[in-house]
C-alpha positions, 0 to 999 in steps of 0.5 A: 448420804454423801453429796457425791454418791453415784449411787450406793457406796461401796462396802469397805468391810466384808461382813460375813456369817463367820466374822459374826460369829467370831466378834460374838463368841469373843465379846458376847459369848452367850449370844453366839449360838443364837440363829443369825439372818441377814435382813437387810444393808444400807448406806451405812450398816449391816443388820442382822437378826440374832435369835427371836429377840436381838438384831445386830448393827455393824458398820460398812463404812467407816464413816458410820462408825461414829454415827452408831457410836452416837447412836449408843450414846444417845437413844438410850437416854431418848428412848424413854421418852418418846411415844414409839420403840426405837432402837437403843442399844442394849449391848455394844461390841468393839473393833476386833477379829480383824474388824476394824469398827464398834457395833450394836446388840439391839433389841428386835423390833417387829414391823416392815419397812413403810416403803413395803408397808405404808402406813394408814393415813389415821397414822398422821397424828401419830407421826406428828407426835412423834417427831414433835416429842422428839423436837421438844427434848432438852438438847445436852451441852455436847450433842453429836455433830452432823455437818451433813444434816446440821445444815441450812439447806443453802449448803446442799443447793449446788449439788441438789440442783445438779441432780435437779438437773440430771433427773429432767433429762431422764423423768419428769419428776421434777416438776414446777411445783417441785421447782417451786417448793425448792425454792422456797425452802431456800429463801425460808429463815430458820425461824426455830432453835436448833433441837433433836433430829433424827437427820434421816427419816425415811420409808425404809427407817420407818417400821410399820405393823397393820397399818400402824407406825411400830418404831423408828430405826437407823438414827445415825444421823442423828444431830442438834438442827433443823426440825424441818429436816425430820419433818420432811417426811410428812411427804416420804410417809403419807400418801393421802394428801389429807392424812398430809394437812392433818399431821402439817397442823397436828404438828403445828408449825410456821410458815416459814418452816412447813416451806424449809420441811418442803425443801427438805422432802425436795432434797430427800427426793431428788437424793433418792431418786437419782442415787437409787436410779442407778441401782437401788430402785427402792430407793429410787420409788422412795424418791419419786413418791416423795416429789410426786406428793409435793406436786400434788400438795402445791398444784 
């Protein structure tokens, strides 16, 4: 999410079925006659379905070319050990057919976005776990930088109260708990060493099946920083405020990082809803969800 996005950014690329098809049958030959079906775009990426088993992951931006580079670097090394699928990439495809940036062949992961399906409030502890796992990997020597994410929130202070600002004249989204909770997630000390993140988990990068979390999707952002960052969705996921104290102690964390992971749902929230206000109103319900539940947690 760039810091100066009206809205979603602009393609730079067209994707299309043919241009698919084209990087496929050069690349990945044996693929090429499988079914494709476009399921969805974000920021960032295309995904497609590919046949009953794969999906693709293009690029829309050339920003986010690096991003699925780290991403085909480091989730197949994650993967194994963490307690929920992730997408780690099986096949990787190059610049070419007039496209001009690297992409994914991954396995399918099965589940809707917890945007559409929230997950239980039984899911609390699962979730806790799963960041937690992720939290306690051993960081390399060289992980992938992400000065967007690897950031104190001190860094986003300017432009998050500006949309502050922009959203009190048009909702009451922003309330004096939201206010509050921002505030706070300032003044906090980063308390912890800097570890794994997946820098942007979100409802719609999290997939849920019956009620249960399926897998964890869309790591580009994925970094060395703050866990409070991850752990901010604790209030973009759970909408029991029970279900939300449960994961807060399943995961076990200070006071002065369950006040960052609050400033941290502050950012994800106001960033959603005044973005998505403008034409995505997906991402702009995420958004006001996520500030309704920090009112509820601290009224």
């Amino acid at each position: 999410m760039t810091a100066d996005a009206a809205g979603t950014p602009a393609a730079e690329v067209e994707i299309t079925e043919a241009l698919i098809r084209a990087l496929l049958e050069d690349q990945h030959a044996d693929l090429a006659g499988l079914p494709l079906a476009f399921v969805g775009e974000g920021w960032d990426n295309v995904m497609v379905r590919l046949g009953e088993d794969l999906a693709l992951r293009l690029p829309r931006r050339a920003i986010a070319d690096q991003l699925l580079r780290n991403e085909q670097r480091w989730l197949p090394e994650l993967a194994p050990h963490l307690p929920l699928p992730v997408p780690s990439t099986i096949r990787t495809g190059l610049p070419g057919q007039g496209y001009p940036f690297v992409w994914s062949v991954l396995p399918w992961l099965d589940g809707e976005t917890a945007d559409l399906a929230p997950p239980d409030a039984s899911e609390a502890p699962a979730l806790a776990a799963f960041l937690r796992a992720l939290h306690r990997q051993p960081l390399p020597p060289d992980p992938p930088a992400n000065p967007v994410r690897d950031c104190p929130l001190t860094g986003k202070q300017a432009d998050i109260e500006r949309r502050m600002a922009s959203l009190r004249s048009g909702t009451d989204a922003i309330t004096p708990a939201v206010e509050r909770a921002w505030a706070d997630g300032l003044a906090a000390p980063i308390d912890l060493p800097k570890s794994w993140i997946a820098g942007d988990v979100h409802a719609r990068n999290v997939l849920v099946r019956n009620g249960k979390l399926a897998a964890f999707i869309d790591w580009g952002d994925m970094c060395a920083g703050d866990q409070a960052s991850d752990l901010a969705s604790i209030w973009g996921l759970l909408e029991d405020a029970a279900a939300r104290r449960t994961a807060i102690e399943a995961y076990g964390m200070s006071e002065a990082t369950l006040a960052r992971a609050r400033g941290w749902a502050v950012f994800y929230g106001v960033i959603l809803l005044e973005t998505g206000r403008h034409d995505h109103p997906a991402h702009a319900k995420m958004g006001a969800d996520t500030l309704r539940r920090l009112t509820e947690d601290l009224t």
